[in-house]
C-alpha positions, 0 to 999 in steps of 0.5 A: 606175485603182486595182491590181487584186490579191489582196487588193483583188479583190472575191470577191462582189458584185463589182459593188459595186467602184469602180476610179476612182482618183479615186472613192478620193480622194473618199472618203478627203477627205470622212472624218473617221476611218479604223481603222488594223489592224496587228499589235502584239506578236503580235496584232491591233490595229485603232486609230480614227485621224485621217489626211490625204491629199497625193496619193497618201499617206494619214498617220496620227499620234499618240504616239511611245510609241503601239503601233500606229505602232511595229508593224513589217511591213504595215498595212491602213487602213479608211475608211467611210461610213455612206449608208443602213440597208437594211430588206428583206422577210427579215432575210437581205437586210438590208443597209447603203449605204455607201462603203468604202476599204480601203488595204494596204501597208507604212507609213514613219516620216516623218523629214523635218522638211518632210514631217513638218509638211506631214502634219501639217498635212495631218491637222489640214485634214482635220477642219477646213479652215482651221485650221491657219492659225488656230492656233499651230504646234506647236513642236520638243518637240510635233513630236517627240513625234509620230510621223507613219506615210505609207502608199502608196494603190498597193494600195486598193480601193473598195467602194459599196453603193447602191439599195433592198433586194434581196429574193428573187423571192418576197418581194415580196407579203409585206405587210412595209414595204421600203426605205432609212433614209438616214443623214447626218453633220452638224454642230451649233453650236460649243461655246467652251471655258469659259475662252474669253475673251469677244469671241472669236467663231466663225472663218468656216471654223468656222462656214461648215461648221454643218449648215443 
């Protein structure tokens, strides 16, 4: 079950509140990009970042010299899934389907080496599943400009939006068209880089995840 606190309890539409714990993993495994909030001399900062999971830790990186993974006190990570644009009868019931996770807490530097290269193997399987294997492993002067933050999943919250629009009782007989426009991420065809040499084809974990 997920915590229940202040600040992850819905104030409305409390019915839109997941508490399976698992159902935060599910998303969090199917994102790609989460928006990492902190306060950075004095202001907010929100940062489009990569991340990965191992059980329940999400791990964010980047830069040693990056503001936002030097920012002291507590962060809040955001994950979200665009399902569906809600066209309802009145542009008041407008809406999205969506899935959301937000994650409060206090991150940690990681300063174990083995730690250290498990997330960051954790974060590079989470954009492309088998790759890390595929790849050369980053050496002891890329590892050390790399600063990798591991943040506890205790204090998170799950938010879903489902279903049709919810137009008011007497907007129904208005002759406007209602409905959900569903909207789906997939992949295109690999573009090889221009210097790749010729014989060099799509790995099978690349090319198992094209969009058919």
């Amino acid at each position: 079950m997920l915590s229940t606190t202040e600040r992850t309890r819905l104030g409305r539409a409390k019915h839109k509140a997941r508490t399976d714990r698992q159902e935060l993993y599910d998303l969090l495994d199917t994102g790609m990009v989460c928006h990492l909030g902190v306060i950075a001399r004095g202001a907010p900062m929100v940062v489009p970042t990569c991340y990965g999971r191992i059980g329940d830790t999400l791990y964010v990186h980047g830069s040693t010299g990056a503001r936002s993974l030097r920012a002291p006190g507590e962060v809040c990570v955001t994950v979200t899934h665009l399902d569906g644009i809600v066209l309802a009868r009145s542009a008041f019931h407008h809406s999205v389907n969506h899935r959301s996770a937000m994650v409060y807490g206090t991150p940690r530097e990681v300063t174990d080496e083995a730690e250290h290269l498990a997330a960051l193997r954790a974060v590079t399987e989470q954009l492309a599943p088998g790759q890390w294997d595929a790849v050369r492993p980053p050496t002891a002067k890329e590892l050390a400009a790399t600063r990798v933050l591991a943040l506890s999943l205790e204090e998170a919250s799950v938010k879903v939006r489902t279903g049709p629009p919810a137009d008011d009782e007497e907007d129904y007989a208005l002759p406007t068209w209602a409905g959900v426009l569903p909207v789906r991420q997939v992949f295109g065809g690999p573009e090889p880089d221009p210097v790749l040499p010729e014989g060099i084809g799509v790995p099978a974990h690349i090319a198992g995840r094209l969009s058919r």
